[in-house]
N, C-alpha and C positions, 0 to 999 in steps of 0.2 A: 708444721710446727709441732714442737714434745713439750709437756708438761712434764716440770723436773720438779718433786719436791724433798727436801732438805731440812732434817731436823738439825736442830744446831742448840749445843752444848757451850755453855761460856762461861766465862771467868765470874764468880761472885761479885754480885752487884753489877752488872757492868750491860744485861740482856739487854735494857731500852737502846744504850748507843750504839750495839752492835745492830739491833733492828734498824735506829734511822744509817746507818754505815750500810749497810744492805740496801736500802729503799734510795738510798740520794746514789749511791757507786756503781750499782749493778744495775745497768739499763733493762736487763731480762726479768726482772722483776714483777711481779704481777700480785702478790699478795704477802703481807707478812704479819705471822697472828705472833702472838706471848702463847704460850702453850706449859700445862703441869706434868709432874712427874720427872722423869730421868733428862729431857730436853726441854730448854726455856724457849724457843723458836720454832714456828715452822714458816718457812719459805714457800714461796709455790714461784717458778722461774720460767719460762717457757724458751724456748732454745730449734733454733732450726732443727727440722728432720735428722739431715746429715753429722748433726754438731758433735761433737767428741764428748760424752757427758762426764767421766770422769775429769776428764782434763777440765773442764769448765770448772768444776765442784773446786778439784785439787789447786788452781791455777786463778780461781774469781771469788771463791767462796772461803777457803779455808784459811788464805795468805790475810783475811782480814783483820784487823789485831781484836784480843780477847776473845779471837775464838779456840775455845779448846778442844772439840771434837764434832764431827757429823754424822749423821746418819741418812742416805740416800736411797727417795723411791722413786721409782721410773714408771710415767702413768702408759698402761699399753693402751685402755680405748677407755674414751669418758664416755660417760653415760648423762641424758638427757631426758627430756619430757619425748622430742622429738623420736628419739631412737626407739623407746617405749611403745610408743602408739604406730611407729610403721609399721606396715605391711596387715595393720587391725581392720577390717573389712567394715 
């Protein structure tokens, strides 16, 4: 599984029902905060290894109404408490 996360740009007034449209519509779903500055959203989406991420963003994400624009990051390796302390003696 990939962690897809997706800043998302919407229509005035409109950020809360595009976050519950996001949380009820999109099964891949996994976190959705209110965020400031240039984006009112961010998503966090997890997505099969294999899965086409554009195509998911362009084709799941962006066809939702009031949305006006995205911004997308592709997580390469999370990081942990665990990952920190391997290989610590």
């Amino acid at each position: 599984m990939r962690s897809v996360f997706v800043m998302i740009k919407c229509e005035m007034g409109s950020a809360y029902d595009v976050a519950r449209s996001i949380a009820d519509e999109i099964s891949e779903t996994r976190e959705v905060h209110s965020i400031s500055g240039e984006y009112d959203i961010l998503a966090k989406f997890v997505v099969e290894e294999e899965a086409d991420i554009g195509r998911f963003v362009c084709e799941r994400v962006q066809t939702l109404p009031r949305i006006v624009s995205t911004f997308t990051i592709v997580s390469l390796n999370p990081f942990s408490d665990d990952h920190f302390t391997a290989g610590r003696g």
